[in-house]
N, C-alpha and C positions, 0 to 999 in steps of 0.2 A: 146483487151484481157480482159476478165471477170474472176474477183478470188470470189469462191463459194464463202458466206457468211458461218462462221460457225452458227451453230446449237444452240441454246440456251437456256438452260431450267430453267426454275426454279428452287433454290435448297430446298430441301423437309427440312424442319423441324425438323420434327422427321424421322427415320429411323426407321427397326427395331430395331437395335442394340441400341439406344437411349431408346425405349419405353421399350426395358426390362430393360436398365439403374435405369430407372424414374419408373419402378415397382418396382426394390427391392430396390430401395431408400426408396419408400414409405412404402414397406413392413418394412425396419430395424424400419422408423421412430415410426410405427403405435406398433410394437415390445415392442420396448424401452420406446414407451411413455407410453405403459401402466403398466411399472417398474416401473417407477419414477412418476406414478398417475400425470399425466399431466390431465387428464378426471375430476379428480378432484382437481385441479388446475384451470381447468378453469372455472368448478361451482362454487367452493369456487368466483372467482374473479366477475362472473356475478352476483351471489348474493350480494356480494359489489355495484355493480355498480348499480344494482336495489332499494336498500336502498339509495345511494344519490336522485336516480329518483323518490323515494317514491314508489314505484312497489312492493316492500315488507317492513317488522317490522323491520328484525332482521337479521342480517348476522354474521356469527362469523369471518370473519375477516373487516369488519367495528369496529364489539364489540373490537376486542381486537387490532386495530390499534388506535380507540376513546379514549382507556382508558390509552393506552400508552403515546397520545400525549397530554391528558390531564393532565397528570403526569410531563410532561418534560417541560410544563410552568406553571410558571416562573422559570427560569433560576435560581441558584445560583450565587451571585456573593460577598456575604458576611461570611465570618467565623467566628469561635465562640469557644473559649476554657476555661475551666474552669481554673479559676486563680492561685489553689490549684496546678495544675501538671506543672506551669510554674515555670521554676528555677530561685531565684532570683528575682521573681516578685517585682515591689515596683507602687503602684497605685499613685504615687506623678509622677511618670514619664511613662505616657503611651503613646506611638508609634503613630506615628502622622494618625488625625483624626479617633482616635478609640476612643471606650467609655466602661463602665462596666455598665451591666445588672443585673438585679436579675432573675434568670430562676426556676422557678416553674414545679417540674413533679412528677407524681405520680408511684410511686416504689412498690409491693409488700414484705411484710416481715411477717416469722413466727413468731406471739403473743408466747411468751413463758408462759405467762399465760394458756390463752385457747388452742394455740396450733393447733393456727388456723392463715390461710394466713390473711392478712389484708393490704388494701391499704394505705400509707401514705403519704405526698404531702414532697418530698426534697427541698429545697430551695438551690441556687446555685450562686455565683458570678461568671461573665462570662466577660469575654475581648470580645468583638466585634468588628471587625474590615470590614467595609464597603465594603471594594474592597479586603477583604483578600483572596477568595478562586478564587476571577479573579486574582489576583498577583499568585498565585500558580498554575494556569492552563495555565501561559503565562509562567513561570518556565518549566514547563513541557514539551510546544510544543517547547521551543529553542531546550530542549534537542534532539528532535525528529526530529527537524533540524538538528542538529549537528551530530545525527545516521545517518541520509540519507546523509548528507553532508562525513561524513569519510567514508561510506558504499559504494561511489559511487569514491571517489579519491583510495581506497584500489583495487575496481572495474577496476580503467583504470589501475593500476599497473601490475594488475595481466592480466588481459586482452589484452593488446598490446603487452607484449612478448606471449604471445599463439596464438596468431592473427599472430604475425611473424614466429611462428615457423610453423603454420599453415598454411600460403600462398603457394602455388607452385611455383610460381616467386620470392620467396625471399630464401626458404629451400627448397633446390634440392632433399634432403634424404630422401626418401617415410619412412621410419620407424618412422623419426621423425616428419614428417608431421599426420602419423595415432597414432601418442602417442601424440601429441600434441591437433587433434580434437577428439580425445576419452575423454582427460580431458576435454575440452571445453562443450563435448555431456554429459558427467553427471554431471555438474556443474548444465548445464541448465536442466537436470531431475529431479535434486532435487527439489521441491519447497521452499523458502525462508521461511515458514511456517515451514514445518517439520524441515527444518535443524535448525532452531531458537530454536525446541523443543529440542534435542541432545548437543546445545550450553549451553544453560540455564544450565543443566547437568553440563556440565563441566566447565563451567564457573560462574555458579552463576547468579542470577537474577540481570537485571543491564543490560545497553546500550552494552557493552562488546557482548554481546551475537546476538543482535541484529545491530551491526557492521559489525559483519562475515557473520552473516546469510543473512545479503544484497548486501556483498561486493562478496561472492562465485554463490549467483546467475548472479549477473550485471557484473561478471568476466565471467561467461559463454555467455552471449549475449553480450556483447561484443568483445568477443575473435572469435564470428561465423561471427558478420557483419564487427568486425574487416579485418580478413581473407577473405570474399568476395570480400570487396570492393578495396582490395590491386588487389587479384589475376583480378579484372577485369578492373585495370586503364590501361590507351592506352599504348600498348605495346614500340612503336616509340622510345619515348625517355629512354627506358630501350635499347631498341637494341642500340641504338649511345651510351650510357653510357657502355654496355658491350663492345662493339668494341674499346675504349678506354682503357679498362683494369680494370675498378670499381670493386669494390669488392663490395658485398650483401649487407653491411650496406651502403654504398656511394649509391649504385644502387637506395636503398630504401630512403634515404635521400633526394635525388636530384629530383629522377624521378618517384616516388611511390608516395611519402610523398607529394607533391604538390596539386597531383589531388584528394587526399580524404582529405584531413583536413576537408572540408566542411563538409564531410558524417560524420567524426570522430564527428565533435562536434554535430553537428546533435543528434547521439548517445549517445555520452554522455549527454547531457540537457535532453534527455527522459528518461535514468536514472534516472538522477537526478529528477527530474520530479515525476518518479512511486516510490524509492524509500521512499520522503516523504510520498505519499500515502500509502506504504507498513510499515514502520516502525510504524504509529498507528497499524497496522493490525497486525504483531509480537508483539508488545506491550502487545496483549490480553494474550500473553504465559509466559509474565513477562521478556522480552527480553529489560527495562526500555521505555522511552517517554511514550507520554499522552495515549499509548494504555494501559498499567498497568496500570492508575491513572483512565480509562474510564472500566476496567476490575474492578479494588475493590468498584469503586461506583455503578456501577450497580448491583454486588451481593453483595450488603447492599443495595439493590431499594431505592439507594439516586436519583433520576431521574432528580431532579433540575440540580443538577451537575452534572449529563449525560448529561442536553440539554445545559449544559455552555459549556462544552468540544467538543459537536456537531457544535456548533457556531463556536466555535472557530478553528476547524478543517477546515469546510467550509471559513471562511475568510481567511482560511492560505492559501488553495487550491486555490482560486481565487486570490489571491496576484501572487502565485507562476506561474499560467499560464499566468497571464499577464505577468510578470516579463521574464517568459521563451518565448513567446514570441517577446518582445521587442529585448530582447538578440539575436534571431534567425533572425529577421527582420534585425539588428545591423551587425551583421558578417556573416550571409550566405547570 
């Protein structure tokens, strides 16, 4: 007995129905990039890249990348306050390893004689203190800690009950499963940006603002993969737990809640995670942490202490993902 061999062909690539795909792909892209001057984006960038190589003079963003990072070193790491607006001051007792300066600057003022500006040289006693605006930018980033840190515990609060009420397998009630993911879906449309700007508003400038504004996003993404990952753990031991007579919380306790923990925390640590990163970034809107303190010194192009606060942002950021992964490595 002989069984035909089937037939076997290559399978093609592209299709039509692909190559029109991959046309108006191309077409949206070639559209849209020429909105958002991508053409010139990417001469601006080859002219950079020409001036490293000596192939041209001048580029204007070498020029004004050159002059920015010439500005941001050195670093600030010392402060300085005139003695005069300290309350209480007594120079028999000053703050350890500090010292007083005499600062010299030149002021204009109207001669009431002539009636004419005239330059005059102020003389000034100053407290300096050697590590004083690094002791205040290490102030700063706790605090930015401590926003992403309540930003992300307010986050699972609010996010685990909407995640359960959002499951299929835990809430039977379709009305309250699509009122449940409806809050979940514009949590996560807002961005933690804009809603930072509306907080501030009503709350006043200060960590407060930028609290909420981290904790109603990271309640929405959490609350979707919350809800995924319940509705898709193995059915099995939910069927022998309902056959026994469990009620929804017992069901979820017992036989839900084991096989995502992992995911949960998972999700929670990239919270935690982004919204460090994100709390400098609402900072710029005055939502408190070092993003305000890195927002008023750069519009005063104090630039030293913008590249103090850049340091110190990146060393935080590297701590932190080592940190979060040792954690991950540790319990998942």
């Amino acid at each position: 007995m002989t069984i035909a061999a089937e037939q076997w062909t290559f399978p093609r690539v592209y299709g039509g129905r692909g190559i029109a795909i991959l046309i108006a792909a191309l077409l949206v892209l070639w559209v849209t990039g020429q909105r958002v001057e991508m053409g010139r984006m990417a001469t601006l960038t080859g002219e950079a890249v020409m001036v490293q190589l000596g192939l041209v003079e001048r580029s204007q963003v070498a020029d004004g990348l050159g002059k920015l990072m010439g500005q941001l070193v050195p670093i600030q790491l010392s402060d300085q306050r005139d003695v005069t607006r300290i309350e209480g001051f007594d120079p028999d007792r000053l703050p350890l390893f500090s010292h007083l300066e005499t600062v010299a600057t030149k002021v204009e003022r109207l001669d009431p004689q002539s009636m004419r500006r005239e330059q005059v040289i102020e003389r000034a006693t100053v407290l300096v203190r050697p590590l004083g605006y690094l002791g205040h930018v290490a102030i700063k980033m706790l605090e930015t800690l401590e926003i992403a840190l309540w930003g992300t515990v307010i986050a699972v609060l609010i996010g685990l009950p909407l995640g359960l009420l959002g499951a299929r397998n835990i809430t039977p009630h379709p009305a309250v499963r699509v009122a449940a993911r409806s809050i979940i879906g514009l949590l996560r449309a807002i961005p933690d940006r804009i809603s930072a700007l509306f907080l501030v508003v009503a709350y006043g400038f200060g960590p407060i603002a930028g609290v909420l504004a981290l904790a109603l996003y990271g309640a929405g993404f959490l609350g979707k993969f919350y809800a995924e990952d319940m509705e898709s753990a193995d059915p099995k031991p939910q069927e022998a737990m309902t056959a026994m007579g469990a009620g929804r919380l017992l069901l979820w306790r017992f036989a839900v809640l084991p096989q995502v923990v992992p995911q949960f925390i998972a999700y929670t640590l990239y919270i935690l995670d982004r919204n460090v990163r994100m709390a400098t970034v609402i900072g710029l809107v005055g939502a408190g942490g070092i993003g305000q303190e890195l927002k008023g010194r750069y519009d005063m192009y104090e630039y030293g202490h913008v590249g103090t606060i850049l340091v110190a942002i990146l060393i935080v950021v590297l701590l932190l993902d080592h940190g979060s992964a040792r954690l991950r490595h540790r319990w998942l």
